[in-house]
C-alpha positions, 0 to 999 in steps of 0.5 A: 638065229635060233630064236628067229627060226623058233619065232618063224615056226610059232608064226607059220603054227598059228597062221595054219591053225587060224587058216583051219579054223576057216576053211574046215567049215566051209570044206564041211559045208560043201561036203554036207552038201554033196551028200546023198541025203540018205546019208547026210545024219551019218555026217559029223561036224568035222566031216570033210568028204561027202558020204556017198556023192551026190549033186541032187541038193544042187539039182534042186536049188538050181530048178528052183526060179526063186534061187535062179532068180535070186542069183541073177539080181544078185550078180546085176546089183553087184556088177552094176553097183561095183561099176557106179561105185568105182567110176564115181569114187574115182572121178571124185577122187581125181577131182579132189586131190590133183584139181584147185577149186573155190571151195574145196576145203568146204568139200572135204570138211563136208564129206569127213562129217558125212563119213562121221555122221551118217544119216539115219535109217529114217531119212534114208527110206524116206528118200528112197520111197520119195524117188519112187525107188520103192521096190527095185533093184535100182534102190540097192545100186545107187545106195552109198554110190561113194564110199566116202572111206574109200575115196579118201583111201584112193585119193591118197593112192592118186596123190602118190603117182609123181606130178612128172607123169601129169605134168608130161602129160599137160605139155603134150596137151592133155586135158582133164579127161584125158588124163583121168582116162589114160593116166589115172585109171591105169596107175590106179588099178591096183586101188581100183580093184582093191577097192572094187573088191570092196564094193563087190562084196557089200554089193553081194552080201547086201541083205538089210536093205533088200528087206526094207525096200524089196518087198517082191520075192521076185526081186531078192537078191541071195542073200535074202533067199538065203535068209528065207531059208537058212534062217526062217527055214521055209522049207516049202519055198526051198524045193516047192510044193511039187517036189515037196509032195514028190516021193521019190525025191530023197531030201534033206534039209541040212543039205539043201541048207548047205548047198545054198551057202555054198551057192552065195560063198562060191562067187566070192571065192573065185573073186578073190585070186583075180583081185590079189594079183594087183596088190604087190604089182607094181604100176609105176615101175619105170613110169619116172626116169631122173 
């Protein structure tokens, strides 16, 4: 008994410190970015709370039409990304592991060196640009609009639900769709939104492809804002020309830098908590009666 307790403690003393280890530098982002930019040199890096609060960093980044701009393309590619993704790994995973059809061990062989051998970058663009999908967002969207890992992860989450529940509901004369729409989905909610977690966040840290394909900085989706001005510190496109020449506008660039992180980290965090709440419910609770 005294060993399990000793072992517990040693557990819940690593889990903090890697917990730590994780949340001190977003805290000191955060605080860094709401610093008063005369103050932000006196910031260490283990600085958790703001010198002086200020929200101008915020001010500036959320005046600026390219990060405005930047977020809204970024909330469209995810949202509508995460949408194809989920409709069409679902109805393909419903197809294929509740469904019998000529050629179906073709199908999985297919897709299982699909997820093997990807195709290369080559190819790829070249696709892209022979659609005429060359420079709209509409590139970053149908991009892997299957996940062929994750359809075989909900494939295996919809062989689960018990064939009582299906086969109920083909006596009471429901057809296929119907059975994918008042079934299926709502048993499978919990691998939908795990999955949709999945998607989301590849949606919204989308970077490499955005810089292959959108060449319009009217297009960008954040993170390649971020990239601009984090990485290439373009300090110019970060507050603009009027503001840059503006003497009576404090700046500093390590905090507007920190709060353009925090603008692209934030999102995901409040994602989070409405996702977790699926994965320990329970949906087929009671759905079977012996």
């Amino acid at each position: 008994m005294r060993r399990l307790e000793i072992s517990k403690i040693v557990i819940y003393l690593m889990l903090f410190a890697f917990t730590l280890m994780v949340l001190v530098p977003l805290l000191h982002l955060l605080a860094l970015s709401l610093t008063d930019p005369g103050k932000a040199h006196l910031m260490g890096g283990l600085d958790i709370i703001p010198k002086g609060f200020s929200t101008i960093n915020y001010q500036l980044l959320l005046s600026n039409p390219l990060i405005t701009g930047s977020i809204l393309n970024s909330v469209w590619i995810t949202v509508a990304g995460t949408f194809l993704n989920l409709l069409l790994t679902s109805m393909a995973a419903y197809v294929l592991a509740r469904t019998d059809f000529i050629g179906k061990k073709f199908v999985l062989f297919f897709l299982i060196v699909i997820m093997v051998f990807e195709p290369g970058m080559i190819p790829e663009y070249l696709l892209v640009k022979d659609l005429g999908l060359m420079n709209t967002l509409t590139s970053l969207i149908l991009y892997k609009a299957i996940n062929v890992y994750y359809l075989f992860i909900l494939m295996r989450f919809i062989q689960d639900i018990p064939e009582e529940i299906l086969e109920a509901s083909r006596i009471d004369g429901a057809g296929h769709f119907r059975l994918y729409s008042r079934i299926i989905l709502p048993l499978s909610k919990p691998g939908l939104a795990t999955l949709g977690l999945f998607y989301g966040v590849y949606h919204w840290n989308e970077y490499f492809r955005a810089t292959l394909y959108i060449s319009d900085p009217s297009k960008w989706p954040l993170q390649v804002v971020l990239r601009q001005f984090v990485v290439r510190k373009d300090n110019t496109s970060l507050i603009g020309n009027q503001n840059m020449f503006d003497s009576s506008i404090n700046f500093d660039f390590a905090s507007l830098q920190a709060g353009t992180i925090m603008i692209a980290i934030v999102p995901l965090l409040f994602l989070y908590p409405f996702i977790l709440k699926y994965y320990a419910k329970g949906e087929l609770e009671g759905g079977v009666k012996d």
